[in-house]
PATORDREN-382549 format. One record per atom (N, C-alpha, C, O, CB): residue number from 1; residue in three letters; atom name; x, z, y. Coordinates in nm, 4 decimals, padded with zeros to 6 digits, always signed. Glycine has a CB too. Example, Ala and Ser with C-alpha at 12.3 -4.5 7.8 and 13.67 -1.06 7.14 Angstrom:
REM residues 2
(1 "ALA" "N" (+01.3190 +00.7800 -00.5690))
(1 "ALA" "CA" (+01.2300 +00.7800 -00.4500))
(1 "ALA" "C" (+01.3200 +00.7800 -00.3300))
(1 "ALA" "O" (+01.4236 +00.8465 -00.3319))
(1 "ALA" "CB" (+01.1308 +00.9046 -00.4473))
(2 "SER" "N" (+01.2850 +00.7080 -00.2250))
(2 "SER" "CA" (+01.3670 +00.7140 -00.1060))
(2 "SER" "C" (+01.2900 +00.7870 +00.0030))
(2 "SER" "O" (+01.3409 +00.8039 +00.1138))
(2 "SER" "CB" (+01.4084 +00.5725 -00.0598))
END
This chain:
REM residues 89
(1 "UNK" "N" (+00.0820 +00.0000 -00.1181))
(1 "UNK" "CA" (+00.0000 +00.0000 +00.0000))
(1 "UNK" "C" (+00.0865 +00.0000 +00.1246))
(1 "UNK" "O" (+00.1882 +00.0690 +00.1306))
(1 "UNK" "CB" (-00.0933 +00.1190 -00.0003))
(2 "UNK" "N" (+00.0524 -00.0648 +00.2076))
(2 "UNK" "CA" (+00.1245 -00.0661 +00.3380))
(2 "UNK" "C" (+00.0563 -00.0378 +00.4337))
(2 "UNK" "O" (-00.0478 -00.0956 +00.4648))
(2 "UNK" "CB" (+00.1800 -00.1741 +00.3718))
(3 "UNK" "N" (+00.1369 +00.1089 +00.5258))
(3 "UNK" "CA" (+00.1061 +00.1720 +00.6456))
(3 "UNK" "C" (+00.0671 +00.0840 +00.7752))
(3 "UNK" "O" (+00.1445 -00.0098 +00.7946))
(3 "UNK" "CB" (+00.2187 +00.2515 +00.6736))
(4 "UNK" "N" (-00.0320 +00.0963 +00.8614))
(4 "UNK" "CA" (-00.0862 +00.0178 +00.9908))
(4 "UNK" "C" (-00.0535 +00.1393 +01.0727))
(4 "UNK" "O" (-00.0709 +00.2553 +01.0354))
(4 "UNK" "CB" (-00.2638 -00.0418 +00.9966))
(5 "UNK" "N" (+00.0037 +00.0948 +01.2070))
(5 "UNK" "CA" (+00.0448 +00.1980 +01.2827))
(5 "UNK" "C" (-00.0761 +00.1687 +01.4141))
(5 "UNK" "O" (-00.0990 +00.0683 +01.4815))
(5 "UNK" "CB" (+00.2253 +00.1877 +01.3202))
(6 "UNK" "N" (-00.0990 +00.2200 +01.4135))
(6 "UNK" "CA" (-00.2401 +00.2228 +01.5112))
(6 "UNK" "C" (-00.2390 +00.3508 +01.6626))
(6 "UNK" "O" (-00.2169 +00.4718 +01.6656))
(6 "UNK" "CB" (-00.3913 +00.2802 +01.3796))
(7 "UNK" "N" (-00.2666 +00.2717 +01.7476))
(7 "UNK" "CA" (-00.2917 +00.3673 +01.8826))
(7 "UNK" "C" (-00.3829 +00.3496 +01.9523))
(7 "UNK" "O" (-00.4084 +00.2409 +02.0040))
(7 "UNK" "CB" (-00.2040 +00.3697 +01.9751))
(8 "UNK" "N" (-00.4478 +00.4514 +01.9664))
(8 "UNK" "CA" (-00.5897 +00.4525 +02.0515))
(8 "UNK" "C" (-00.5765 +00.5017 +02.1558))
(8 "UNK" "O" (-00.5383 +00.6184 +02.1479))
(8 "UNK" "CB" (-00.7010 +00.5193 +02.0027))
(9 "UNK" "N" (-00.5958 +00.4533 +02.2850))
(9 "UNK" "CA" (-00.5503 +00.4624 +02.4318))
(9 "UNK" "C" (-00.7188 +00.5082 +02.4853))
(9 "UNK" "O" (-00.7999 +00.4214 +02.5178))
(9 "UNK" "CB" (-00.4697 +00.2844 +02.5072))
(10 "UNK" "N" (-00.7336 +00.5751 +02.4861))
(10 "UNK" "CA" (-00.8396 +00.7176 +02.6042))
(10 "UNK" "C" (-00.8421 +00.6647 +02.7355))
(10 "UNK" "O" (-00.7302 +00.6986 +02.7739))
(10 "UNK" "CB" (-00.7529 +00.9066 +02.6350))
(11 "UNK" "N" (-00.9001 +00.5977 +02.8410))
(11 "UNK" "CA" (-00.8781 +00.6567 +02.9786))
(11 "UNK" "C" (-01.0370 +00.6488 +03.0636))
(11 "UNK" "O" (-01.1272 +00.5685 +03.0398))
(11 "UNK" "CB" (-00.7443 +00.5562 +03.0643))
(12 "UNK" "N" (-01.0364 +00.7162 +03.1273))
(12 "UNK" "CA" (-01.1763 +00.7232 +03.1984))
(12 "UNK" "C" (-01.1216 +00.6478 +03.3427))
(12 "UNK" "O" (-01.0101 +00.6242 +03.3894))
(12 "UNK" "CB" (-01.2482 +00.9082 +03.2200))
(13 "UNK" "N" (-01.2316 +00.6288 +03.3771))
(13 "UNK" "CA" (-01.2442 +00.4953 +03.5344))
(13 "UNK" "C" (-01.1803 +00.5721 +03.6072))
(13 "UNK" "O" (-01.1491 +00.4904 +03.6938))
(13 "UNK" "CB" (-01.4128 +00.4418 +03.6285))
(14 "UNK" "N" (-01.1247 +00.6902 +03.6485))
(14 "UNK" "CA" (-01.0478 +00.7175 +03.7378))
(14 "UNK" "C" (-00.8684 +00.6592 +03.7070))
(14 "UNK" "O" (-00.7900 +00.6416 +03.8002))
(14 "UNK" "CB" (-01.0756 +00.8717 +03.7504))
(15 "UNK" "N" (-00.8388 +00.6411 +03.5880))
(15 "UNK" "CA" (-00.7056 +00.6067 +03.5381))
(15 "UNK" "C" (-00.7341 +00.4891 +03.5761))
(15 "UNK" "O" (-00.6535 +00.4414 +03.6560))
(15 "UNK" "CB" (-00.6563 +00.6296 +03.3923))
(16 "UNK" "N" (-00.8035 +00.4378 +03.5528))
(16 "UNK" "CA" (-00.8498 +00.2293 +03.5439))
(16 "UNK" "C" (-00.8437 +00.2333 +03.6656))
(16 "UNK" "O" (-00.8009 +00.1206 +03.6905))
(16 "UNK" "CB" (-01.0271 +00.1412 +03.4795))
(17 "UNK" "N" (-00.8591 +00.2956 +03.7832))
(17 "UNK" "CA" (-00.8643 +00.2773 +03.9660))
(17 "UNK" "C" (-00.7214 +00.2568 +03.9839))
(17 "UNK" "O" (-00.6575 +00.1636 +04.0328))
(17 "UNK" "CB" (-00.9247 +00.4308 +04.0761))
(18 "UNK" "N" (-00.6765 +00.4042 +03.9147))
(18 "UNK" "CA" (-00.5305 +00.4388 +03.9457))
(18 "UNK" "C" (-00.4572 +00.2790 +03.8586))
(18 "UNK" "O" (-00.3796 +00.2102 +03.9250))
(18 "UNK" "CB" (-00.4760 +00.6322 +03.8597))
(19 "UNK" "N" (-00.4712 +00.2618 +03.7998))
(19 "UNK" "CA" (-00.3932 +00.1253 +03.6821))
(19 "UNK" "C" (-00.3885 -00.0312 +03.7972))
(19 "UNK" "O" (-00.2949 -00.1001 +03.8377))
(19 "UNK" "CB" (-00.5502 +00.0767 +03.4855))
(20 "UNK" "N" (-00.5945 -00.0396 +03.8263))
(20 "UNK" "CA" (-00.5826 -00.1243 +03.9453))
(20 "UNK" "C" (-00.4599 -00.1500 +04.0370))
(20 "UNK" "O" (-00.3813 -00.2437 +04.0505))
(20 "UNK" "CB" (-00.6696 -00.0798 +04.0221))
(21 "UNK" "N" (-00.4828 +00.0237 +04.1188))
(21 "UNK" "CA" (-00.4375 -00.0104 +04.2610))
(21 "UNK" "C" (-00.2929 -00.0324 +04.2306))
(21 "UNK" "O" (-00.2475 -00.1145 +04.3102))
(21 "UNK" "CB" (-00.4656 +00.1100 +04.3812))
(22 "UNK" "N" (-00.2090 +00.0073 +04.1507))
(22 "UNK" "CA" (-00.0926 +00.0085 +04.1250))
(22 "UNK" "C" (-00.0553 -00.1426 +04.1293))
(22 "UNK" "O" (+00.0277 -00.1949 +04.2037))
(22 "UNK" "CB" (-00.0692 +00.0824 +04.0053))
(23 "UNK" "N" (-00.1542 -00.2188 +04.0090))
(23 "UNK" "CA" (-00.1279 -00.3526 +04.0132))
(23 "UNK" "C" (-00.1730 -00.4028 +04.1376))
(23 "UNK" "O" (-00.1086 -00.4940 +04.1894))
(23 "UNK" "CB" (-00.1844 -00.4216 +03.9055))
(24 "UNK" "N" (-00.2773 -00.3556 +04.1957))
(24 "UNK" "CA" (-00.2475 -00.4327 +04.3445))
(24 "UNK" "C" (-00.1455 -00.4348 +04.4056))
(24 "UNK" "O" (-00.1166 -00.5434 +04.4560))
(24 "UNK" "CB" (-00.3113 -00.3975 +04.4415))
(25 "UNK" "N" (-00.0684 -00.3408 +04.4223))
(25 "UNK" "CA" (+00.0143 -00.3398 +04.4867))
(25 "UNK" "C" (+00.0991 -00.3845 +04.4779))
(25 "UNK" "O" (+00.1554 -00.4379 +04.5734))
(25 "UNK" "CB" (+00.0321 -00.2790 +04.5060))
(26 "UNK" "N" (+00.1611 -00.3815 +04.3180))
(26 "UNK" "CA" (+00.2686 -00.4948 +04.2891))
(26 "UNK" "C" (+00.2418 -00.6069 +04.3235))
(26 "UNK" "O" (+00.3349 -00.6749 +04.3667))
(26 "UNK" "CB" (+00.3025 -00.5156 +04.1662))
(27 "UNK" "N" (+00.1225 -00.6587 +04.3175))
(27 "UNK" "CA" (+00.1082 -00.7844 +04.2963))
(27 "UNK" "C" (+00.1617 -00.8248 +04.4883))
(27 "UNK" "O" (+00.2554 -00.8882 +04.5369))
(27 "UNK" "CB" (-00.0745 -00.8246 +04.2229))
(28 "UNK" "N" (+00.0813 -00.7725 +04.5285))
(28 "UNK" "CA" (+00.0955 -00.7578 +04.7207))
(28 "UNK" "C" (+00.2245 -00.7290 +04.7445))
(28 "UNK" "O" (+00.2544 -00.7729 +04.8555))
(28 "UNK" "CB" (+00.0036 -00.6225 +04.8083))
(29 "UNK" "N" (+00.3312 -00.6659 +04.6824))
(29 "UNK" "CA" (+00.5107 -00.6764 +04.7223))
(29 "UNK" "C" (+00.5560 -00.7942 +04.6498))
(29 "UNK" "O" (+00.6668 -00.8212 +04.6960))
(29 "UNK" "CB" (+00.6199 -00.5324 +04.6638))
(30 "UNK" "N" (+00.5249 -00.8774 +04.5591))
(30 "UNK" "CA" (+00.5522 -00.9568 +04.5102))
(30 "UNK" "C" (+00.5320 -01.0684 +04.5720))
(30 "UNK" "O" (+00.6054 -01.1661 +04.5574))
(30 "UNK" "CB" (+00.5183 -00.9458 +04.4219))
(31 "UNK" "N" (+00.4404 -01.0656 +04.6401))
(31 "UNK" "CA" (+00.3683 -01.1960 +04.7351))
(31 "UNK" "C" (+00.4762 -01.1556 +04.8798))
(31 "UNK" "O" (+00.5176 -01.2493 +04.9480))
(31 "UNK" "CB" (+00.1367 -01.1713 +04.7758))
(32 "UNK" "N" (+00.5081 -01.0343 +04.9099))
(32 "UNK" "CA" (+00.5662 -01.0692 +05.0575))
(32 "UNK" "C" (+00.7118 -01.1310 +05.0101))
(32 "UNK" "O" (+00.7709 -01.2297 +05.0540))
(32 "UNK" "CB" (+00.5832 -00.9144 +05.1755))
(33 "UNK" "N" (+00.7403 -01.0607 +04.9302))
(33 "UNK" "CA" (+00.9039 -01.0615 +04.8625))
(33 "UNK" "C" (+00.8920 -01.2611 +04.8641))
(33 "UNK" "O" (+00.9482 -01.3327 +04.9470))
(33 "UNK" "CB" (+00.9244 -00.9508 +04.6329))
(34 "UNK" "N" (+00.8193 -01.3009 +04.7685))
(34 "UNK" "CA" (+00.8122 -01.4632 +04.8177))
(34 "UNK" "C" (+00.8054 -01.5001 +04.9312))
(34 "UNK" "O" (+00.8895 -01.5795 +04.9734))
(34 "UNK" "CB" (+00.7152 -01.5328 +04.7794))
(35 "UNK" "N" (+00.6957 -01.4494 +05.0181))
(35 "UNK" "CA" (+00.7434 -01.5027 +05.1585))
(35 "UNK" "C" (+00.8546 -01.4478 +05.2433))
(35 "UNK" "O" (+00.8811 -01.5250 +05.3354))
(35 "UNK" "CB" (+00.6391 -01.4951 +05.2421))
(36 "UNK" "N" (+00.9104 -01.3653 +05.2420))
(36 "UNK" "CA" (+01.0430 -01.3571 +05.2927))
(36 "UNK" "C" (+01.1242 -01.4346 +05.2255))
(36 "UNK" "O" (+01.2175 -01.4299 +05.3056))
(36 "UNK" "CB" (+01.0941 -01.2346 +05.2941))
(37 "UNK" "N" (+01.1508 -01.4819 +05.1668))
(37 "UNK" "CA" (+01.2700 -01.5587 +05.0433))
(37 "UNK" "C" (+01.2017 -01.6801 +05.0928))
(37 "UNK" "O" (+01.2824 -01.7670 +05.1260))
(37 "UNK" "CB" (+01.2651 -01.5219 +04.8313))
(38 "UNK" "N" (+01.0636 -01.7161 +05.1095))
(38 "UNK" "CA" (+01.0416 -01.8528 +05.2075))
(38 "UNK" "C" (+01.0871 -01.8622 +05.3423))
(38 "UNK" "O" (+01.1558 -01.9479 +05.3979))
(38 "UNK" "CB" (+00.9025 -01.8820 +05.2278))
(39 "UNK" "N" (+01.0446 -01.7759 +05.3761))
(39 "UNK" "CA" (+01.1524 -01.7856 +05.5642))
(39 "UNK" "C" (+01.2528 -01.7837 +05.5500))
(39 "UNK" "O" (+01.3218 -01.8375 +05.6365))
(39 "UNK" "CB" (+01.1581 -01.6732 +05.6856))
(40 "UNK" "N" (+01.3141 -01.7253 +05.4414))
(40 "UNK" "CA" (+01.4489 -01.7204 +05.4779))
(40 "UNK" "C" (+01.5057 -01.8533 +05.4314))
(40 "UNK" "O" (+01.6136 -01.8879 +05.4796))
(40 "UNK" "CB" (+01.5216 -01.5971 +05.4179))
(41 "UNK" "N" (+01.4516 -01.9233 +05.3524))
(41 "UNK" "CA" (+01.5001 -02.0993 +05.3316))
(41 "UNK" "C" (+01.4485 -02.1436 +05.4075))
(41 "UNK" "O" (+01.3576 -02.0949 +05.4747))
(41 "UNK" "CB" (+01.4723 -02.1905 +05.2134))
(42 "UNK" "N" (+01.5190 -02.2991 +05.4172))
(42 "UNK" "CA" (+01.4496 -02.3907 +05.5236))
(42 "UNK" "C" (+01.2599 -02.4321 +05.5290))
(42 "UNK" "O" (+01.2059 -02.4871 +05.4330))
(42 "UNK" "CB" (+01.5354 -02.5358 +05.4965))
(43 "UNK" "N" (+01.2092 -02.4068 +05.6127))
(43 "UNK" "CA" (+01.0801 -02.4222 +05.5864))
(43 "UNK" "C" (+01.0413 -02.5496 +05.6976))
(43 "UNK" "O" (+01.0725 -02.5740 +05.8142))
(43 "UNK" "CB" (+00.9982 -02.2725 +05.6037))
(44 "UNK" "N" (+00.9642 -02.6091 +05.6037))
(44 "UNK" "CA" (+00.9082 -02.7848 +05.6851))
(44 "UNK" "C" (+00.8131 -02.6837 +05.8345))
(44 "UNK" "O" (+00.7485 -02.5790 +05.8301))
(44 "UNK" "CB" (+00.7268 -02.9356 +05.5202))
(45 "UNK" "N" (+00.8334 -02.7398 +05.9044))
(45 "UNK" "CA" (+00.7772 -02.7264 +06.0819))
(45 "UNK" "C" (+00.6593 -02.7307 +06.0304))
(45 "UNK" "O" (+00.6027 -02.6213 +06.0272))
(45 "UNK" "CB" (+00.8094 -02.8553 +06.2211))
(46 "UNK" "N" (+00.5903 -02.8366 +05.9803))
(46 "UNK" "CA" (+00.4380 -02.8666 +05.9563))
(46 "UNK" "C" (+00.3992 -02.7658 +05.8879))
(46 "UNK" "O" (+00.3079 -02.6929 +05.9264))
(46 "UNK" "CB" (+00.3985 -02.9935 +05.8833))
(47 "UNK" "N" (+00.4756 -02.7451 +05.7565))
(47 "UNK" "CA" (+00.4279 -02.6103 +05.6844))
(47 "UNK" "C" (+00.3743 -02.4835 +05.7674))
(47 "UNK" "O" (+00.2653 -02.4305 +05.7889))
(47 "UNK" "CB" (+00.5482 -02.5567 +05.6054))
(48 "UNK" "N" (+00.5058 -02.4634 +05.8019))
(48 "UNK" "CA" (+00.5066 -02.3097 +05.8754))
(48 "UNK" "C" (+00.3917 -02.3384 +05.9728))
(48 "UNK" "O" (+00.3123 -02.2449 +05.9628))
(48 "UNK" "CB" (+00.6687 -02.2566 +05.9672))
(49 "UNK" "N" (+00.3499 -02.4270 +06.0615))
(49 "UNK" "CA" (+00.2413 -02.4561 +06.1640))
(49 "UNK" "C" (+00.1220 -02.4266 +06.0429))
(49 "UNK" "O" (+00.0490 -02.3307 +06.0677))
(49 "UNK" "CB" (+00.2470 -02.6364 +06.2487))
(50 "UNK" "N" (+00.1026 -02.4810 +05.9478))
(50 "UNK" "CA" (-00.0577 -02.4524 +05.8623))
(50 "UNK" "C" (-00.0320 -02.3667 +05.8193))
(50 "UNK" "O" (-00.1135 -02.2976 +05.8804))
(50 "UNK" "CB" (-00.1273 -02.5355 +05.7527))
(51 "UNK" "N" (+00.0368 -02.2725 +05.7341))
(51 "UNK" "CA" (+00.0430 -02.1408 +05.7475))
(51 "UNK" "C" (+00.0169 -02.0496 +05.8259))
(51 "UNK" "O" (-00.0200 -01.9466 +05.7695))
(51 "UNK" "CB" (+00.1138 -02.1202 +05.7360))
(52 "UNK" "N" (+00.0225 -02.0448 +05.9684))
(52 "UNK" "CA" (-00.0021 -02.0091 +06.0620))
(52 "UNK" "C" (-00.1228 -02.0451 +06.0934))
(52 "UNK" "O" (-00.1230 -01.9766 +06.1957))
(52 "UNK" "CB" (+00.0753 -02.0306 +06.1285))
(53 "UNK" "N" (-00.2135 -02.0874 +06.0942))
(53 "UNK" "CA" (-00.3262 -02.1614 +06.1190))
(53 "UNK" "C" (-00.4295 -02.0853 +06.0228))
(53 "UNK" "O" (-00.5347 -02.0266 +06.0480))
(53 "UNK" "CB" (-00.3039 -02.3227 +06.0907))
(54 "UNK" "N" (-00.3515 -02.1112 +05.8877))
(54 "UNK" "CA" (-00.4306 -02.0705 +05.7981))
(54 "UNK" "C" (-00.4395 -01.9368 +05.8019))
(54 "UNK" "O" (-00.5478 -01.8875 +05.7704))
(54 "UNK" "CB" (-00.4001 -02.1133 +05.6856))
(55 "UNK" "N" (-00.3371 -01.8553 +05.8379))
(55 "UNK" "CA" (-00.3505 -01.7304 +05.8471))
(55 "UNK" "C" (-00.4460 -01.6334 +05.9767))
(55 "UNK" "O" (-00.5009 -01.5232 +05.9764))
(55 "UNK" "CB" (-00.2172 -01.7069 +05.8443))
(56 "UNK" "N" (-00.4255 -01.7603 +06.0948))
(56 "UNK" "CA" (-00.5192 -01.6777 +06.2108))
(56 "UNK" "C" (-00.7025 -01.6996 +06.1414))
(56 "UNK" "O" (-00.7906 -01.6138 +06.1472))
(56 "UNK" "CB" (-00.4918 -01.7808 +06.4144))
(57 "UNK" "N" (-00.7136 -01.8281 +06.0855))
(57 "UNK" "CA" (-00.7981 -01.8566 +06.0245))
(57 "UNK" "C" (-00.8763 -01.7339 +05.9563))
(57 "UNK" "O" (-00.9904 -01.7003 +05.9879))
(57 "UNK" "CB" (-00.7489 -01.9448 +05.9533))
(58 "UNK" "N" (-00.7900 -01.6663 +05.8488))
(58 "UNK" "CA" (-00.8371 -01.6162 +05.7151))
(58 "UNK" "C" (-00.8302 -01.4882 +05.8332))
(58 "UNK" "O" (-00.9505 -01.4667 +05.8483))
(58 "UNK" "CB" (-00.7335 -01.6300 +05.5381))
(59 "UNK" "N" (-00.7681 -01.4049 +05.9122))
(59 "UNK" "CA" (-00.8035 -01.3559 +06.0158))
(59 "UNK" "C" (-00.9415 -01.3333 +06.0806))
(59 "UNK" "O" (-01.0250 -01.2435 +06.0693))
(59 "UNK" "CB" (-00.7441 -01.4104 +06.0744))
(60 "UNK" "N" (-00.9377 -01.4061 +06.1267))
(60 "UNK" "CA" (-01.1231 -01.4340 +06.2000))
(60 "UNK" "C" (-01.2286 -01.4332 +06.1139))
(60 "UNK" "O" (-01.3332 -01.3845 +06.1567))
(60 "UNK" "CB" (-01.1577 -01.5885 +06.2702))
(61 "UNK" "N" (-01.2246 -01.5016 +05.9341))
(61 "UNK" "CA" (-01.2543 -01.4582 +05.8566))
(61 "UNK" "C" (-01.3205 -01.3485 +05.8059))
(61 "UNK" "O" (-01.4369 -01.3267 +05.7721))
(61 "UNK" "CB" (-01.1986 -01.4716 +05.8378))
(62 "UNK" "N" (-01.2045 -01.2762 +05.8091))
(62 "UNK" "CA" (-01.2091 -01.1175 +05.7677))
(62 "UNK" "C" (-01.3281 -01.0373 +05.8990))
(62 "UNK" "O" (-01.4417 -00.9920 +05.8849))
(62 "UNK" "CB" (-01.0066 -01.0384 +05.7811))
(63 "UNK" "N" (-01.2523 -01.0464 +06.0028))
(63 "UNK" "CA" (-01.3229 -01.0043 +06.0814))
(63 "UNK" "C" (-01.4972 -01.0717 +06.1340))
(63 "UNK" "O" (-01.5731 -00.9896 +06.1855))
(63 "UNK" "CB" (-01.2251 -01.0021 +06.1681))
(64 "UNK" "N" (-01.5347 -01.1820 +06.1207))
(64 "UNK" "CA" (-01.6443 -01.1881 +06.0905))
(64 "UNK" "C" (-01.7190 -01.1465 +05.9844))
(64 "UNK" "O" (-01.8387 -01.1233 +06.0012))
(64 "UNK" "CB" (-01.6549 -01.2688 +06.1014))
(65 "UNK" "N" (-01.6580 -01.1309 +05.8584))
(65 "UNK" "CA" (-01.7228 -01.0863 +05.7484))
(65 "UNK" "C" (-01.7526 -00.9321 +05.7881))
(65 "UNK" "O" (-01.8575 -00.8678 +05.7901))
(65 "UNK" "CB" (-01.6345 -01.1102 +05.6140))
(66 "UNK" "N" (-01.6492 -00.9062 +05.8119))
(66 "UNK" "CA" (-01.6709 -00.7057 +05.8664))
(66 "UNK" "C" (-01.8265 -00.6895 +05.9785))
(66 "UNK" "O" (-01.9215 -00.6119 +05.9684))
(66 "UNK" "CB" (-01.4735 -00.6359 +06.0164))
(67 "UNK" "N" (-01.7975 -00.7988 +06.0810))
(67 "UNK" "CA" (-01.9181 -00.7732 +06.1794))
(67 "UNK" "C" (-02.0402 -00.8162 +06.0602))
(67 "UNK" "O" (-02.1501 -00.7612 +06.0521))
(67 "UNK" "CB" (-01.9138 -00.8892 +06.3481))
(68 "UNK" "N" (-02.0015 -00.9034 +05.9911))
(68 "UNK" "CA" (-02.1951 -00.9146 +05.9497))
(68 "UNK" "C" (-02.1748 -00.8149 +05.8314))
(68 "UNK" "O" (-02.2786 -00.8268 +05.7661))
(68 "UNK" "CB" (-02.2843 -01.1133 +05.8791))
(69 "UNK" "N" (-02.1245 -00.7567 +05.7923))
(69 "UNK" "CA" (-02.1354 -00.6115 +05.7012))
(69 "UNK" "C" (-02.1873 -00.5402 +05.7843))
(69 "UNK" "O" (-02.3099 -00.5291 +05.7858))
(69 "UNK" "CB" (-02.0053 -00.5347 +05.6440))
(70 "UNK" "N" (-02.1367 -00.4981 +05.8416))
(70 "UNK" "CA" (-02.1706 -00.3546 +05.9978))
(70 "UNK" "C" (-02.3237 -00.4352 +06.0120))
(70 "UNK" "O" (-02.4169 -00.3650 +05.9730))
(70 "UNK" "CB" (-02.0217 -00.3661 +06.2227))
(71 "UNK" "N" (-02.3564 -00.5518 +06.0548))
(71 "UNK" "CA" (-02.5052 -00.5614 +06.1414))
(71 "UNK" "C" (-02.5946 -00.5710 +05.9835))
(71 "UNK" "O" (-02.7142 -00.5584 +06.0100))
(71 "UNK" "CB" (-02.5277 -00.7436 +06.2792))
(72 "UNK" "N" (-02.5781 -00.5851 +05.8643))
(72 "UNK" "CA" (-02.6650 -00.5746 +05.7615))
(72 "UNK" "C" (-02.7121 -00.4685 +05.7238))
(72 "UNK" "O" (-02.8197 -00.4366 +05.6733))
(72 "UNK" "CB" (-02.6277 -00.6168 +05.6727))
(73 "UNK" "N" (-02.5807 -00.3913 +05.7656))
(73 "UNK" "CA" (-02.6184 -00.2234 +05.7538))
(73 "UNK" "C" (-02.7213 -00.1297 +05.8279))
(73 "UNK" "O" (-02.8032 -00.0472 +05.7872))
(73 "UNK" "CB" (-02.5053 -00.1554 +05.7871))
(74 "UNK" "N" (-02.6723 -00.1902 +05.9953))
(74 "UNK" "CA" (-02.7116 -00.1634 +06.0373))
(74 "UNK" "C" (-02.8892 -00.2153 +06.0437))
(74 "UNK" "O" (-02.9736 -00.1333 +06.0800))
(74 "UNK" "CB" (-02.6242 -00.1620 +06.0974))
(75 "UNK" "N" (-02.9239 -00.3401 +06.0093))
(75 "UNK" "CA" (-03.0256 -00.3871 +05.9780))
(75 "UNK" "C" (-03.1410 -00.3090 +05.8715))
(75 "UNK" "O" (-03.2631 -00.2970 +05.8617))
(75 "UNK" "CB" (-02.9776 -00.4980 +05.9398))
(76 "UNK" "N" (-03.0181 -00.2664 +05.8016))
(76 "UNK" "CA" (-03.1111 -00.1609 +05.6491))
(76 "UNK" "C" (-03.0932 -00.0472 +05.6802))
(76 "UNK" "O" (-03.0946 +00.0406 +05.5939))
(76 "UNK" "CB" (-03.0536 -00.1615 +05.4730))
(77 "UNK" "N" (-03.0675 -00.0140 +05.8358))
(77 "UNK" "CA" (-03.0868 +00.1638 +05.8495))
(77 "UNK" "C" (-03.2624 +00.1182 +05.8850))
(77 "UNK" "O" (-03.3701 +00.1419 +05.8302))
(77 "UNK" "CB" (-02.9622 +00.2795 +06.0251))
(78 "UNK" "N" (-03.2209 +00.0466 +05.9989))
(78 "UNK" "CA" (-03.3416 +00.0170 +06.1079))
(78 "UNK" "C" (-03.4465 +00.0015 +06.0175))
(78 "UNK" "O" (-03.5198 +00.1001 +06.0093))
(78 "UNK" "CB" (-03.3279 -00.1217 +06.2116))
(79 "UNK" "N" (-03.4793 -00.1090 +05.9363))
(79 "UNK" "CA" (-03.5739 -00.0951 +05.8408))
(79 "UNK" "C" (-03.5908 +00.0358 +05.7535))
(79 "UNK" "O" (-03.7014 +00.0810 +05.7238))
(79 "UNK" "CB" (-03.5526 -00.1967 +05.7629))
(80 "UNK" "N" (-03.4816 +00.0869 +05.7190))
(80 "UNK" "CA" (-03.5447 +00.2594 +05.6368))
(80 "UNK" "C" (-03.6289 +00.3295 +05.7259))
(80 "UNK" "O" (-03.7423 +00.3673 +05.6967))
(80 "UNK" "CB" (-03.4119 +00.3925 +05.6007))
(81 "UNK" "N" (-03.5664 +00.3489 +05.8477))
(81 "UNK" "CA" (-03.6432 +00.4670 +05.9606))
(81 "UNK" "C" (-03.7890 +00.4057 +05.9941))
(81 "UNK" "O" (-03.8842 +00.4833 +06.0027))
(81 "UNK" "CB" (-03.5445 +00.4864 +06.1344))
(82 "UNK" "N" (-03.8077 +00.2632 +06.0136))
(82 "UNK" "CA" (-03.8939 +00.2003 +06.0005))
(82 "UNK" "C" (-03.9813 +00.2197 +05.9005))
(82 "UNK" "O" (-04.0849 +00.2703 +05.9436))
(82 "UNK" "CB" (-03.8575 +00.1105 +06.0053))
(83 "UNK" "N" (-03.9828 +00.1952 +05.7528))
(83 "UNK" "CA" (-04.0318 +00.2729 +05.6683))
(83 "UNK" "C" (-04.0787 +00.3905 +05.6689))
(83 "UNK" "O" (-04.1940 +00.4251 +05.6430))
(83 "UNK" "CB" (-03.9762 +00.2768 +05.6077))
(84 "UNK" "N" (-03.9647 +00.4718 +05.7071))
(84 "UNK" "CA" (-03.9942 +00.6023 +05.7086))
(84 "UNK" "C" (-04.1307 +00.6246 +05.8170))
(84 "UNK" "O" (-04.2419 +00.6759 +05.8042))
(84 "UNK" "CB" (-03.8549 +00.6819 +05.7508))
(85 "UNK" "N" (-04.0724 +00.5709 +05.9056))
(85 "UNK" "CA" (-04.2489 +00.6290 +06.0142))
(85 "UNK" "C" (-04.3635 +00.5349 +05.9906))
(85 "UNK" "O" (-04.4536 +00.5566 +06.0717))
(85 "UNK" "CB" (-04.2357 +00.6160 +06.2241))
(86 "UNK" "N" (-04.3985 +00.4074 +05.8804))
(86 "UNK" "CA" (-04.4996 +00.4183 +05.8765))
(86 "UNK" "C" (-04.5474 +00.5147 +05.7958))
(86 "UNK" "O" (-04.6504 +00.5759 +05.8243))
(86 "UNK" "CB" (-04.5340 +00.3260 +05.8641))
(87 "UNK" "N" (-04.4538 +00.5458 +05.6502))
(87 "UNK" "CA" (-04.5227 +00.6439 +05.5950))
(87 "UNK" "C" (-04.5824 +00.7763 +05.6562))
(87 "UNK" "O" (-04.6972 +00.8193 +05.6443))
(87 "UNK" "CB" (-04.4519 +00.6718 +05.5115))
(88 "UNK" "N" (-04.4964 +00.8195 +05.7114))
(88 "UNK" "CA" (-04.5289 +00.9586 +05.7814))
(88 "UNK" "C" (-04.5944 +00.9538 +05.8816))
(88 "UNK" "O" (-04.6172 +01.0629 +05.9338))
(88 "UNK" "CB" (-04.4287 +01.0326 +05.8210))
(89 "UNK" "N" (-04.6585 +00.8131 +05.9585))
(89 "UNK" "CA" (-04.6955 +00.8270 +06.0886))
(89 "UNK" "C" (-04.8479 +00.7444 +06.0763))
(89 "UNK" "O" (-04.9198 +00.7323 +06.1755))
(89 "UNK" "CB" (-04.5726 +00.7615 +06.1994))
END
């Protein structure tokens, strides 16, 4: 008969957050570490210009996505309290 060596790994969603963010993070020093090692070689003018572009871009992005988070929210307070006083009122 031949032995199977077997391991059973346990972790609850707080380890799996902690496992995540870790790999986020590598993954996010890994990505600058490439772009420094890109600046620091010769980089095409045009490149570096859409990079730049793309980045104020994904910028404005972000920050529009944030404002229509904030006004949806704010949209589903207004409607709760709304709710709330027809019931009660």
């Amino acid at each position: 008969m031949s032995e199977e060596n077997t391991t059973t790994i346990e972790y609850d969603e707080e380890t799996y957050r902690e496992v995540e963010t870790i790999d986020t993070s590598a993954q996010e020093d890994l990505e600058e570490i490439k772009a420094q090692e890109k600046s620091s070689d010769d980089v095409d003018p045009i490149e570096q210009q859409v990079q730049e572009r793309l980045s104020k871009m994904k910028s404005n992005m972000d920050r529009m996505a944030k404002e229509r988070d904030e006004a949806l929210k704010k949209a589903a307070e207004i409607e709760q309290q709304r709710n709330q006083k027809q019931c009660g009122g």
